[in-house]
Backbone as JSON, one array per atom type, in Angstrom:
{
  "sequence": "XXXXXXXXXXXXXXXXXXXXXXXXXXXXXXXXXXXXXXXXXXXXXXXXXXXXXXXXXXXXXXXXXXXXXXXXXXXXXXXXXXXXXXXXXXXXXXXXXXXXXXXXXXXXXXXXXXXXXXXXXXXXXXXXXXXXXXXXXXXXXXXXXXXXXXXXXXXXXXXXXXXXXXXXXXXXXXXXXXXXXXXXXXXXXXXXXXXXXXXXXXXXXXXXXXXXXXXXXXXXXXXXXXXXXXXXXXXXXXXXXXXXXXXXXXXXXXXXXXXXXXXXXXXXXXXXXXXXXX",
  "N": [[80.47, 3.82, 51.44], [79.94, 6.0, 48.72], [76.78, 6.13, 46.99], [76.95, 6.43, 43.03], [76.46, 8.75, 41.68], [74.06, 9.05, 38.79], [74.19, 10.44, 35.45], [71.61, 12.27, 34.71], [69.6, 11.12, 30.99], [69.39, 13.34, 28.12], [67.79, 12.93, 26.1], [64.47, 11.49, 25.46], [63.26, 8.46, 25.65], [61.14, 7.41, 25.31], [59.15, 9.61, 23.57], [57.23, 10.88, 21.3], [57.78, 11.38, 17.78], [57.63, 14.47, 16.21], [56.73, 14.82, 13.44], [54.75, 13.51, 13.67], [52.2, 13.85, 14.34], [52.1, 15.99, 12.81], [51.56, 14.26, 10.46], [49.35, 13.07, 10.9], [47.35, 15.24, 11.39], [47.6, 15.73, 8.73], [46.43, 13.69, 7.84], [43.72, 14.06, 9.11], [43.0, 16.03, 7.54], [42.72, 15.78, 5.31], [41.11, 13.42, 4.91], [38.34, 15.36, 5.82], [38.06, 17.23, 3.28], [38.04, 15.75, 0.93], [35.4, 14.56, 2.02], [33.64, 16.33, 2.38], [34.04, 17.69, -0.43], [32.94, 15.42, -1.89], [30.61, 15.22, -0.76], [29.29, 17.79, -1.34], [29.11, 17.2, -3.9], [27.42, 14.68, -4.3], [25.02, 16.0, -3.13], [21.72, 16.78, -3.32], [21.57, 19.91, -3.64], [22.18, 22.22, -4.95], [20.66, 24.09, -6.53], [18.15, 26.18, -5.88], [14.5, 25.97, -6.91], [12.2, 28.33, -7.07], [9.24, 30.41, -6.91], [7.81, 33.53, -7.32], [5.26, 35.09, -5.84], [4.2, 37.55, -6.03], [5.28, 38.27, -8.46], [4.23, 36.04, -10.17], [1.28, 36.3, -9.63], [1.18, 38.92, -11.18], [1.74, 38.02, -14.07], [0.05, 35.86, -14.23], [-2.46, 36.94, -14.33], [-2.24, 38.83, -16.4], [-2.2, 37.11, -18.57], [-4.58, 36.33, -18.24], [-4.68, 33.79, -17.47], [-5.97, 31.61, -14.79], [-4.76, 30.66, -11.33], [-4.78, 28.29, -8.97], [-4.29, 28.05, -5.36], [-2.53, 25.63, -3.83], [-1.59, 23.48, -0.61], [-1.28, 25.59, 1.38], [-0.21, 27.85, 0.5], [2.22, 26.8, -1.03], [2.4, 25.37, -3.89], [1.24, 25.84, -6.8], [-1.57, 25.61, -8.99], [-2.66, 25.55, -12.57], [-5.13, 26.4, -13.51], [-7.46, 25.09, -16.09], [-9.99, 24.91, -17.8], [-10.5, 23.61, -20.26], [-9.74, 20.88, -19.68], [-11.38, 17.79, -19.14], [-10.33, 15.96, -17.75], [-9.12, 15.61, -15.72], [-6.56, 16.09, -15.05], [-3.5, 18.47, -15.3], [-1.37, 21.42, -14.58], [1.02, 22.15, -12.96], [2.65, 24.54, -11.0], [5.41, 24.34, -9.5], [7.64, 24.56, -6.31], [11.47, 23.27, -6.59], [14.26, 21.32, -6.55], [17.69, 21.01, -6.94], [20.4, 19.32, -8.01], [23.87, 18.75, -9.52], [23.54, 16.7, -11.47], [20.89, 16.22, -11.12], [16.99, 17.17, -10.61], [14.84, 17.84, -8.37], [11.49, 17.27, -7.17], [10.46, 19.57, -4.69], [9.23, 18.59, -2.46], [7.6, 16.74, 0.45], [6.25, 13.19, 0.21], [4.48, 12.44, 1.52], [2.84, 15.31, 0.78], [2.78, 14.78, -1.98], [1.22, 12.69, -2.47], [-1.32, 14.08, -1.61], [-1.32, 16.02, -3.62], [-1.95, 14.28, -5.84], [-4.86, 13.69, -5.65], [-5.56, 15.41, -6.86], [-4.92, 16.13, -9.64], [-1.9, 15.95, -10.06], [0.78, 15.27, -12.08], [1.98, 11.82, -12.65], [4.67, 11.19, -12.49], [8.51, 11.37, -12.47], [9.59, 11.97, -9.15], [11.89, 13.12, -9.69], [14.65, 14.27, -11.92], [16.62, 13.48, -14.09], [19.26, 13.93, -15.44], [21.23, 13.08, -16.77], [19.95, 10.58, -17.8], [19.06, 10.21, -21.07], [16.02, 10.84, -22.36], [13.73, 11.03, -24.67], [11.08, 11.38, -24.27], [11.19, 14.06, -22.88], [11.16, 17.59, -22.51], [13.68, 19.29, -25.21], [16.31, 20.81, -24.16], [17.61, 23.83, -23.45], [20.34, 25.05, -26.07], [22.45, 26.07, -24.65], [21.87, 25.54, -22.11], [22.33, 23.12, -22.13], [24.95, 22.71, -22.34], [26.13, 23.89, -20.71], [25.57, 22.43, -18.94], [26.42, 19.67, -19.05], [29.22, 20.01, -19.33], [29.43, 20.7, -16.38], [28.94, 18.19, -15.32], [30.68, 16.62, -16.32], [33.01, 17.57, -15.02], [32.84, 17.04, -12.42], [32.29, 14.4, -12.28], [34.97, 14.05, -12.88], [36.65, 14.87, -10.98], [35.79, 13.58, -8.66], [36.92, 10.86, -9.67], [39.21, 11.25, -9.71], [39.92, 12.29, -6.53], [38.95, 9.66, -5.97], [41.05, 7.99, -6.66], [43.26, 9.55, -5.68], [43.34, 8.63, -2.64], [43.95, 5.7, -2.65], [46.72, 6.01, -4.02], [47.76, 7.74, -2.0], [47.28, 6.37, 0.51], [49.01, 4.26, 0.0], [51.36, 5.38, -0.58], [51.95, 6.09, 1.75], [51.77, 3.89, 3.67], [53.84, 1.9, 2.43], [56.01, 3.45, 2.18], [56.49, 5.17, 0.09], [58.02, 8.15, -1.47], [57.85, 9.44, -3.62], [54.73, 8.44, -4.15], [53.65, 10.02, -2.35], [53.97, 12.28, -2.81], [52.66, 12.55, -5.33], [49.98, 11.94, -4.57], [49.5, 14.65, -3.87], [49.78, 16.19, -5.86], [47.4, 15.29, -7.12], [45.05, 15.9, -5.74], [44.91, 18.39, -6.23], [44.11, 18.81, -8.34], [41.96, 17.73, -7.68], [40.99, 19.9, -6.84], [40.64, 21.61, -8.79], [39.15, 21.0, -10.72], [36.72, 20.68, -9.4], [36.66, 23.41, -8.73], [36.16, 24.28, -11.33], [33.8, 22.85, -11.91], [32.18, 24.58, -9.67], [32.19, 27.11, -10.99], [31.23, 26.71, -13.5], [28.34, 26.15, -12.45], [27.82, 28.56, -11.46], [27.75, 30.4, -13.59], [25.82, 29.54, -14.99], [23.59, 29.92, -13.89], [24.2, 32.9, -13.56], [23.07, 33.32, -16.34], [20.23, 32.47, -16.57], [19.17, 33.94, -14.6], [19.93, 36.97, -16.29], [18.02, 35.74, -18.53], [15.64, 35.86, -17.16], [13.44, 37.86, -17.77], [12.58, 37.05, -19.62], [9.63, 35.64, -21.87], [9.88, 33.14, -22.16], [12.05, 32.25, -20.19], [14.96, 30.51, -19.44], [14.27, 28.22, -21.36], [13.8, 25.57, -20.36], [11.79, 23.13, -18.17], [12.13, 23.21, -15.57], [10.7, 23.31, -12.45], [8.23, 23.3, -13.29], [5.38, 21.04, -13.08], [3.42, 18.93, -15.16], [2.0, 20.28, -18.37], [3.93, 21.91, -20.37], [3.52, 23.69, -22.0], [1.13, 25.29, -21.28], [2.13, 26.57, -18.9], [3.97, 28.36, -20.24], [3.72, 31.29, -20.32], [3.94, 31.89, -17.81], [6.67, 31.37, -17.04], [8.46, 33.44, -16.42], [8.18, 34.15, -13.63], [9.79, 32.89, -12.05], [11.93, 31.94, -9.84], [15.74, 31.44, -9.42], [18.06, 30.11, -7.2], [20.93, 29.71, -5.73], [22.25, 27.2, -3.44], [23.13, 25.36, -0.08], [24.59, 23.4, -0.95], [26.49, 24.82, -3.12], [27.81, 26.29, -1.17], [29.03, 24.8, 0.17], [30.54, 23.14, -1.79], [32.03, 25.25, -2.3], [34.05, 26.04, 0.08], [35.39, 22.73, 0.27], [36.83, 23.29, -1.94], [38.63, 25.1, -1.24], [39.72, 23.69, 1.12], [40.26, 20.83, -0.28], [42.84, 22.58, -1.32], [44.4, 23.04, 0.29], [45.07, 20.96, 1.62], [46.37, 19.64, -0.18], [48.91, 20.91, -0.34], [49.86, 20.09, 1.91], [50.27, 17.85, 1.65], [52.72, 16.9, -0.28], [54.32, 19.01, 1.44], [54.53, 17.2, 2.81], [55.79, 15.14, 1.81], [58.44, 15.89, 1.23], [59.04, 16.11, 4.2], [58.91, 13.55, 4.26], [61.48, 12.56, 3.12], [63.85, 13.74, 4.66], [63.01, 12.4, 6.76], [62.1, 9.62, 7.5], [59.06, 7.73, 7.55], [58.6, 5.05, 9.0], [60.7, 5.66, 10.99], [59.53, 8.1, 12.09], [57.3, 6.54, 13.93], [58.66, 5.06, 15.48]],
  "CA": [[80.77, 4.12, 50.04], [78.94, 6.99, 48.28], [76.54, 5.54, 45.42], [77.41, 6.94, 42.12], [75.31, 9.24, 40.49], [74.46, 8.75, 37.36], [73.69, 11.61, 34.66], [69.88, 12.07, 33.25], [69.86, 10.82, 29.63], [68.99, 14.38, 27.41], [66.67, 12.36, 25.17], [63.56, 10.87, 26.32], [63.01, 7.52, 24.37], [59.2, 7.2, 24.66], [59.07, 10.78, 23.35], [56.82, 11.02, 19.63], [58.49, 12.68, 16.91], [56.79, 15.96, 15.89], [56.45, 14.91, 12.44], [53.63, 12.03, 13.4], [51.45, 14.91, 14.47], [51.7, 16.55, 11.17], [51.32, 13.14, 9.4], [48.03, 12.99, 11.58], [46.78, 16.2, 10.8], [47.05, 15.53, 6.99], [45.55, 12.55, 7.17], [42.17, 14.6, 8.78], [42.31, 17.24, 6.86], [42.52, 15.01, 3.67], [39.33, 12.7, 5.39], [37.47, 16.44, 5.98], [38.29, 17.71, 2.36], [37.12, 14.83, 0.64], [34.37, 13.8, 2.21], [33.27, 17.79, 1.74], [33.8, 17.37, -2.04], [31.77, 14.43, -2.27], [29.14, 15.53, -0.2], [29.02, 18.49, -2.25], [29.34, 16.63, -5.64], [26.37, 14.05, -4.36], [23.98, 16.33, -2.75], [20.89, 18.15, -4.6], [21.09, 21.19, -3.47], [22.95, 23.16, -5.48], [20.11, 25.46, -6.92], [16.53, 26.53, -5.67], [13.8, 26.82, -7.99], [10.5, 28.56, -5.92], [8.36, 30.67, -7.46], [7.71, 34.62, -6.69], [3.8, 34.84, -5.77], [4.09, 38.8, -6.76], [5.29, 37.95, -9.85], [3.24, 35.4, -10.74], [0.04, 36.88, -9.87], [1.05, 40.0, -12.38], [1.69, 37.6, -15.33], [-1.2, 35.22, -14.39], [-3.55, 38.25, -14.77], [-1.75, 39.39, -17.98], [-2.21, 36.38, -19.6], [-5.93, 35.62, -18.44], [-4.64, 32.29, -16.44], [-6.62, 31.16, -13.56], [-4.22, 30.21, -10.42], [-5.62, 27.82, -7.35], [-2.57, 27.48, -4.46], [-2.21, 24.5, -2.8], [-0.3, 23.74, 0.17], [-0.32, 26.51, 1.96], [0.24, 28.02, -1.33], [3.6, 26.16, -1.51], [1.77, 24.98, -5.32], [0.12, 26.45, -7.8], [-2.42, 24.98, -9.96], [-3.12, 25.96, -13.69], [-6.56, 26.14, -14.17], [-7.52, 24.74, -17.34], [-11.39, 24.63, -17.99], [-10.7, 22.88, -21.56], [-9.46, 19.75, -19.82], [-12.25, 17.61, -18.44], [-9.81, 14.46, -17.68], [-9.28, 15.49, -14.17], [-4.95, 16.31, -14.95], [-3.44, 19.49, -14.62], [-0.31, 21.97, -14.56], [1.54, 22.5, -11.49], [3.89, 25.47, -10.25], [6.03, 23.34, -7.72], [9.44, 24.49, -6.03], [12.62, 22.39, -6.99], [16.17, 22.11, -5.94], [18.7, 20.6, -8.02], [21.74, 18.97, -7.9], [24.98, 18.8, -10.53], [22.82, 16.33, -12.67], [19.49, 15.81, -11.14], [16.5, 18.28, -10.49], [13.67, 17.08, -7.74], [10.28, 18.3, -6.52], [10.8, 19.92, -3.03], [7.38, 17.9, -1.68], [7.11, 15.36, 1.14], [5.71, 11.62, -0.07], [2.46, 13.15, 1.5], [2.14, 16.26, -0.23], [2.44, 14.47, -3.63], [-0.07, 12.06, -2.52], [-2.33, 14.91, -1.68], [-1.37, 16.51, -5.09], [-2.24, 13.16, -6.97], [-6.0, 13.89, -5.85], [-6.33, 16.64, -7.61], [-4.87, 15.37, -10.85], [-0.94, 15.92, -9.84], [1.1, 14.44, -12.81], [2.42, 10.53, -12.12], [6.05, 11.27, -12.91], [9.24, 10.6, -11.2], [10.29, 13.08, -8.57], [13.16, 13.47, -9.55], [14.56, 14.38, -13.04], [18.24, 12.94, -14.22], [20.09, 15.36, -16.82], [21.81, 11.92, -17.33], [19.09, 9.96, -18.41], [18.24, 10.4, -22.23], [14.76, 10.64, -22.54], [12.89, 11.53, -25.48], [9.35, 12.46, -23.88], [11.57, 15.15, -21.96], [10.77, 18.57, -24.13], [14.39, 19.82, -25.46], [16.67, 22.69, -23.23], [18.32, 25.3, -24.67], [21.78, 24.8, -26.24], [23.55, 26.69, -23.5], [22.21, 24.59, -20.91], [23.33, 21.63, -22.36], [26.9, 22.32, -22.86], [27.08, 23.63, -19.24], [25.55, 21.0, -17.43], [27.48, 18.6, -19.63], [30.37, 20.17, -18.46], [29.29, 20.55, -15.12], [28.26, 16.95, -14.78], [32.13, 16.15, -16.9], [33.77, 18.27, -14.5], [32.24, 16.89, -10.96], [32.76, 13.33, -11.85], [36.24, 13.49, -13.09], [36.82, 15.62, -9.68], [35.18, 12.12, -7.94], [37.55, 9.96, -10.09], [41.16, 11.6, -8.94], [39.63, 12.13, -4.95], [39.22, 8.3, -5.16], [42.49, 7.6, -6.85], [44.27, 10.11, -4.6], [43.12, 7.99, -1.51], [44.39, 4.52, -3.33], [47.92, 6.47, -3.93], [47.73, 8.45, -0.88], [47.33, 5.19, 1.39], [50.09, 3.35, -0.2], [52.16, 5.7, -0.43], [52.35, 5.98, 3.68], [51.83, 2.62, 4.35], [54.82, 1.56, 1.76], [57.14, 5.01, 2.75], [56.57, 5.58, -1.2], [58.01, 9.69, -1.21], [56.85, 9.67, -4.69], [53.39, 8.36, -4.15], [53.19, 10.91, -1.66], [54.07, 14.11, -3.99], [51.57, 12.66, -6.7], [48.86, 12.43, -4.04], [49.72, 16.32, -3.24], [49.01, 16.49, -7.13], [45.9, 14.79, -7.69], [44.12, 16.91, -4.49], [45.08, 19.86, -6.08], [43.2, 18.35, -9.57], [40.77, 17.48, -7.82], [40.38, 20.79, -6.02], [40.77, 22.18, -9.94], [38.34, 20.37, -11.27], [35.43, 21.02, -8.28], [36.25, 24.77, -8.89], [34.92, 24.77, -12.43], [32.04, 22.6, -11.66], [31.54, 25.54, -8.91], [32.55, 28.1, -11.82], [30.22, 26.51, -14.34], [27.24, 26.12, -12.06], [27.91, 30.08, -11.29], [27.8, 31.35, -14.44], [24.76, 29.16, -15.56], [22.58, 30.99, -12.63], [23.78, 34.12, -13.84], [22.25, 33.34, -17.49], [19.16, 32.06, -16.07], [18.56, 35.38, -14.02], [19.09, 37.78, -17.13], [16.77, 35.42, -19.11], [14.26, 35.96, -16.98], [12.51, 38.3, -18.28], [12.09, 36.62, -21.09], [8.55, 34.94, -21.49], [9.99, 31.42, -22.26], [13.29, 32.08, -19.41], [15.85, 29.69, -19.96], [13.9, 27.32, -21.87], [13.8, 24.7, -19.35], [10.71, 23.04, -18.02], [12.06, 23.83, -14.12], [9.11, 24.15, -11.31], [6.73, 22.98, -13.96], [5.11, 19.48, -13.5], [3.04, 18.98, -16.48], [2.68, 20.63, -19.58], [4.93, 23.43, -20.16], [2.61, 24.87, -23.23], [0.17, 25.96, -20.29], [2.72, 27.41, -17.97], [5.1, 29.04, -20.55], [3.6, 32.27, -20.46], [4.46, 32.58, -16.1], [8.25, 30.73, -16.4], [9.41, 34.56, -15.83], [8.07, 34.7, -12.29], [10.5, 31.36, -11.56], [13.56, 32.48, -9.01], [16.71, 30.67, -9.56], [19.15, 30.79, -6.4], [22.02, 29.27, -5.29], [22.06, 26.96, -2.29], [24.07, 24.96, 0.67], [25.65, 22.22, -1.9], [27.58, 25.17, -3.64], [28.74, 26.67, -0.42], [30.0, 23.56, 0.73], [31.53, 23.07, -2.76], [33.64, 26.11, -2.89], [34.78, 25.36, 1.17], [36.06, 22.3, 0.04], [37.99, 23.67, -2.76], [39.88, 25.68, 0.12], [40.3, 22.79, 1.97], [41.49, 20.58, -0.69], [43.71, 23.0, -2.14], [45.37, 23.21, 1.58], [45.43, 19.25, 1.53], [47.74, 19.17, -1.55], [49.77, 21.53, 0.04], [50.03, 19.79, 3.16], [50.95, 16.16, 1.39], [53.43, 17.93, -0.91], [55.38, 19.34, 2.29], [54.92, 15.57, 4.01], [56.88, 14.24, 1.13], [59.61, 16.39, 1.76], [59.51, 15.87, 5.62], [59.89, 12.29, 4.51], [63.04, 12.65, 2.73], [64.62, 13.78, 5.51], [62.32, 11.75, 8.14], [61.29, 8.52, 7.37], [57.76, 7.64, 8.1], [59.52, 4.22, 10.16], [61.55, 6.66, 11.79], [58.51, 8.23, 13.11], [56.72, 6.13, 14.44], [59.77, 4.5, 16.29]],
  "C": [[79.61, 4.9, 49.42], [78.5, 5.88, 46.74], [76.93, 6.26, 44.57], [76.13, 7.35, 41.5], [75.41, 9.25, 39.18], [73.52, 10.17, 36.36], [72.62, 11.22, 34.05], [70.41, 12.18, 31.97], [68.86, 12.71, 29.25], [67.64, 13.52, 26.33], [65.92, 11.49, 25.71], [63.6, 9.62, 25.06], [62.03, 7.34, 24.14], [58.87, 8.4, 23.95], [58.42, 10.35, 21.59], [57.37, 11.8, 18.96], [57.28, 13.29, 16.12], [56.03, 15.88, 14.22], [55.11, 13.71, 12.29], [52.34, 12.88, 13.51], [51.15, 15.56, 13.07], [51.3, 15.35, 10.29], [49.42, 13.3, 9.46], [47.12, 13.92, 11.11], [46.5, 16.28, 9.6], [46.69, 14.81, 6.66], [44.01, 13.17, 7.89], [41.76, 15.43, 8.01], [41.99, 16.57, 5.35], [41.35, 14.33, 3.94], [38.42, 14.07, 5.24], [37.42, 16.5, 4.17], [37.75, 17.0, 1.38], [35.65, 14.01, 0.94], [32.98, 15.25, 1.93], [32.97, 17.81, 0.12], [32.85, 16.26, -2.54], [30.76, 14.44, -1.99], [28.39, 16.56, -1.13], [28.36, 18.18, -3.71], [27.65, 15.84, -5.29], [25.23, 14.63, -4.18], [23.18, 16.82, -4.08], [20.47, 19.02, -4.45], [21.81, 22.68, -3.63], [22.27, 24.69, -5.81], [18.69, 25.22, -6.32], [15.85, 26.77, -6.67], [12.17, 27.1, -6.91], [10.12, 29.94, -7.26], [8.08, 32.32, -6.86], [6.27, 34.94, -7.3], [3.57, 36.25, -6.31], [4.11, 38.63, -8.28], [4.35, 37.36, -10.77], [1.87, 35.76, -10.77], [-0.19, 37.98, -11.13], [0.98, 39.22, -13.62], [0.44, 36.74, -15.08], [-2.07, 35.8, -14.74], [-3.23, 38.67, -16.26], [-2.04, 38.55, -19.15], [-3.82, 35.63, -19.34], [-6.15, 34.32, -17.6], [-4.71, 32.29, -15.03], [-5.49, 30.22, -12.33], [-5.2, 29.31, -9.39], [-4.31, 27.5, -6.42], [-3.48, 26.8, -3.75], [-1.53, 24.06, -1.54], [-0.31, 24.65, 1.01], [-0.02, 27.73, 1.41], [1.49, 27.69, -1.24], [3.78, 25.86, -3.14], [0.92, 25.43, -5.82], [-0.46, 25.8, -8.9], [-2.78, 26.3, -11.11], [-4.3, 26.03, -13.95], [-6.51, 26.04, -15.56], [-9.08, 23.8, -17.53], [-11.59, 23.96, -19.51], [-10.49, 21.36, -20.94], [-10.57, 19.19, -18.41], [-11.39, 15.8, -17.77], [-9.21, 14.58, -16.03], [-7.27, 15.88, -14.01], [-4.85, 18.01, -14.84], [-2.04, 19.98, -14.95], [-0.2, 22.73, -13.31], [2.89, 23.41, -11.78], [4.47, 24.49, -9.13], [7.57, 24.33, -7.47], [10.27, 23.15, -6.29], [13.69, 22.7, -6.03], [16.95, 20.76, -6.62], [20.1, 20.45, -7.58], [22.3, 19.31, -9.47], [23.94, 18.07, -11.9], [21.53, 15.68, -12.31], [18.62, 17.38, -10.55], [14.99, 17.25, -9.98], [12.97, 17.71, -7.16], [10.73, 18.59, -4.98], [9.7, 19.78, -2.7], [7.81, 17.0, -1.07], [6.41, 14.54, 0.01], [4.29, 12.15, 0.39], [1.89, 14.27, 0.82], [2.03, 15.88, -1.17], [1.38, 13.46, -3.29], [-1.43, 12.76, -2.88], [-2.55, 15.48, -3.08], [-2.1, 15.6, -5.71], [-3.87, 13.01, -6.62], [-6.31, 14.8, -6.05], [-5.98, 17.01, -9.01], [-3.07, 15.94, -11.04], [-0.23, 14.48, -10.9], [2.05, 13.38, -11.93], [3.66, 10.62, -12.61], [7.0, 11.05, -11.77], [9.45, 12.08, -10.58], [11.4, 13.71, -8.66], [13.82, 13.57, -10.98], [16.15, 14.04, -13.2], [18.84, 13.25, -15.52], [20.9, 13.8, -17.2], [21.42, 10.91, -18.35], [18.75, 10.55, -19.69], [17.01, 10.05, -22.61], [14.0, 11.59, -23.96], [11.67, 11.9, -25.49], [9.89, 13.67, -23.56], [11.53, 16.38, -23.27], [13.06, 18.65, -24.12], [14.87, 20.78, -24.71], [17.47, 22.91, -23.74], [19.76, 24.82, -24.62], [22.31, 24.9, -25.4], [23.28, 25.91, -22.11], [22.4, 23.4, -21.03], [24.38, 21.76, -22.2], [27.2, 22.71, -21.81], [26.14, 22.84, -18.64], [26.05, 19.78, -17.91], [28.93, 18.59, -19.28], [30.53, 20.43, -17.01], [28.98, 18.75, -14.44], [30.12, 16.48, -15.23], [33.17, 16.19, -15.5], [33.86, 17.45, -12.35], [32.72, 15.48, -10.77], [34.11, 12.88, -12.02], [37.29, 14.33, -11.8], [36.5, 13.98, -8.67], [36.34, 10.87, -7.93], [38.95, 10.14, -9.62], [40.72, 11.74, -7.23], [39.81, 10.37, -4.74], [40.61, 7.5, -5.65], [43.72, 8.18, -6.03], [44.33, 9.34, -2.88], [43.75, 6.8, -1.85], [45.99, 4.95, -3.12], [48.63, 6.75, -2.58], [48.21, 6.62, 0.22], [48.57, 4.17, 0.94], [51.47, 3.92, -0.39], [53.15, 6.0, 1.05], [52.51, 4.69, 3.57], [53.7, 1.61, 3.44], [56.02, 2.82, 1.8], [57.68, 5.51, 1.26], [56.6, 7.56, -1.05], [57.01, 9.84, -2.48], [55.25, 9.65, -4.83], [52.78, 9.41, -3.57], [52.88, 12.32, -2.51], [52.6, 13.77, -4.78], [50.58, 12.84, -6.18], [48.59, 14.1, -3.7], [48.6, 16.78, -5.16], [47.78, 16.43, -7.32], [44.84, 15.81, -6.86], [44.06, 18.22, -5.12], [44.65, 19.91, -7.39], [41.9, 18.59, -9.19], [40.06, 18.86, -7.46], [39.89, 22.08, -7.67], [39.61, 22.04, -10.72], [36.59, 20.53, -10.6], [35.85, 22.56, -8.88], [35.51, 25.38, -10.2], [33.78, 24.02, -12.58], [31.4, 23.62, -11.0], [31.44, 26.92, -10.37], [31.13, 28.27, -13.13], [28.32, 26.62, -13.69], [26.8, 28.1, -11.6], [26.99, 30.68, -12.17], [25.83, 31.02, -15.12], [23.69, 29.91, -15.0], [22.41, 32.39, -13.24], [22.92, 34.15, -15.5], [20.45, 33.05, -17.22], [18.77, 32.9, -15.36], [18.57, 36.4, -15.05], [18.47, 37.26, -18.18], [15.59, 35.38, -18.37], [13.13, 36.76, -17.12], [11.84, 37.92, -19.66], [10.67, 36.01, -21.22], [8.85, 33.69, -21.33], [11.19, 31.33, -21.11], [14.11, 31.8, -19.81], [15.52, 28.82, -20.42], [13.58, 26.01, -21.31], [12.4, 24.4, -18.69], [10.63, 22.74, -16.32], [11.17, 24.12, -13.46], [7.89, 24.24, -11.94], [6.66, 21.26, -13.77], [3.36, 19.57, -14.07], [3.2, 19.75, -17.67], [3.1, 22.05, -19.3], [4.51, 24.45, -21.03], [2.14, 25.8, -21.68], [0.62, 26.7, -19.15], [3.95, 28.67, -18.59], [4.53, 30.32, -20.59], [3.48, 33.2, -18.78], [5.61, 32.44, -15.96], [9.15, 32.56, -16.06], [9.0, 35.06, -14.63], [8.89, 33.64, -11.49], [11.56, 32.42, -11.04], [14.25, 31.48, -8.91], [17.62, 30.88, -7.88], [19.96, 29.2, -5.68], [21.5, 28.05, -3.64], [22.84, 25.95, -1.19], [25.4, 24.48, 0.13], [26.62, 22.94, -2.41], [28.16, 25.76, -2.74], [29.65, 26.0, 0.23], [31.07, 23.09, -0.34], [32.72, 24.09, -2.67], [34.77, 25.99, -1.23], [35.56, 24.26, 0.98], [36.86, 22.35, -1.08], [39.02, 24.5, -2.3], [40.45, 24.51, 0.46], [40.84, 21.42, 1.0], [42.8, 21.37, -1.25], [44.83, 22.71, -0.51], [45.82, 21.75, 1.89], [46.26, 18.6, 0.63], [49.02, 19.61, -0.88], [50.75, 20.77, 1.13], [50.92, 18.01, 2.64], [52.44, 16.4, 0.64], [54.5, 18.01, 0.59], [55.56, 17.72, 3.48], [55.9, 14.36, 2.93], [58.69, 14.77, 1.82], [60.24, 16.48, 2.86], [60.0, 14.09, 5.74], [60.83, 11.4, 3.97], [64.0, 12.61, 3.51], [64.23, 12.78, 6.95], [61.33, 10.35, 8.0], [59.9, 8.08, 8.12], [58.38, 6.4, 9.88], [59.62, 4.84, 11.13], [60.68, 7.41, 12.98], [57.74, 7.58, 14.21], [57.13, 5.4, 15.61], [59.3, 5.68, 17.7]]
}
């Protein structure tokens, strides 16, 4: 007796459906995209402040004031033969975040500084903090780093509510939750572009004030007094640096992460998450 053949089944049953792959994919690109924006948002290295030694030598001469570099010359000392108390005014480089602004020195170079009368301040300066020793900065850079600081954390506040949504909306096969997370990414990616927009424009004001004698009013790459250095703040160079290139990358990459949750609602209209994973 001949056995009976039997016909191969057309559908494999262990087989993954195509749409778990895409689920997958938008759940790294949403981990990348966010963790980009926040890195961005936390770091402090949005702007450079260093010092151009050409420059400064022409106005130091112009104005009679005695330089000593330090460092390497990385720092420049104020000479100041009126003060017999052993303190001092320092040229330092900076680099700056969204709302802080910190000496670019090793823990040992400021030691070294602090024997040679390197002011006892914090390293680190916090646009947050209201301080009343701090001198006054110019209108215009208040109202954008107020809105740059507005703008960054309410960019912070929808990334971590879109993850809250986001996650429950998969895990509960919520379509809706899903769409709104498409939304919020594409807030948040709204919201990072005019922190990037604002921190732009501020740079460019701060480069054509620099010829000014006082700059942008700001007491930037000075530690101590700012009487005794305001007549060099126009040899200060402002420039851009990693934190905003990484900012405007992840405003690509969330905008493509809205996109991407957005078209995973609609795949799971027709395709239940369940369904998938089956």
């Amino acid at each position: 007796m001949e056995a009976q053949t039997t016909t191969p089944q057309t559908e494999c049953e262990c087989g993954v459906h195509p749409s778990v792959f895409y689920l997958l994919a938008t759940l790294l690109l949403t981990s990348c995209s966010t963790a980009m924006l926040c890195a961005a948002i936390m770091t402090e290295h949005w702007e450079h402040v260093v010092w151009d030694h050409a420059a400064l030598a022409a106005l130091a001469n112009a104005s009679n004031t005695a330089l000593q570099w330090l460092l390497d010359e990385k720092v420049a000392k104020i000479e100041d033969t009126s003060n017999r108390k052993g303190g001092g005014t320092f040229l330092v480089p900076m680099n700056g975040g969204i709302w802080t602004m910190c000496v670019s020195l090793e823990e040992e170079e400021v030691s070294i500084l602090s024997r040679v009368g390197f002011p006892t301040q914090p390293v680190c300066t916090n646009y947050l903090a209201n301080s009343d020793d701090e001198e006054p900065r110019a209108d215009w850079q208040h109202r954008m780093q107020n809105l740059s600081i507005s703008c960054a954390l309410v960019c912070l506040i929808v990334l971590g509510s879109a993850a809250l949504v986001g996650t429950f909306g998969i895990c509960k096969h919520q379509i809706s939750a899903v769409l709104i997370t498409g939304v919020m990414y594409l807030l948040a990616g709204l919201f990072a572009m005019f922190t990037l927009m604002i921190i732009h424009f501020k740079r460019v004001q701060r480069v054509s004030a620099r010829g000014s004698s006082h700059a942008d009013g700001s007491t930037d790459g000075v530690a101590g007094s700012r009487a005794a250095a305001a007549p060099l703040l126009a040899a200060r160079d402002f420039s851009t640096a990693w934190s905003l290139e990484l900012g405007w990358a992840g405003v690509a990459l969330a905008t493509t992460t809205s996109l991407l949750w957005i078209l995973l609602s609609k795949i799971m209209r027709y395709n239940p998450i369940s369904a998938m994973l089956l």
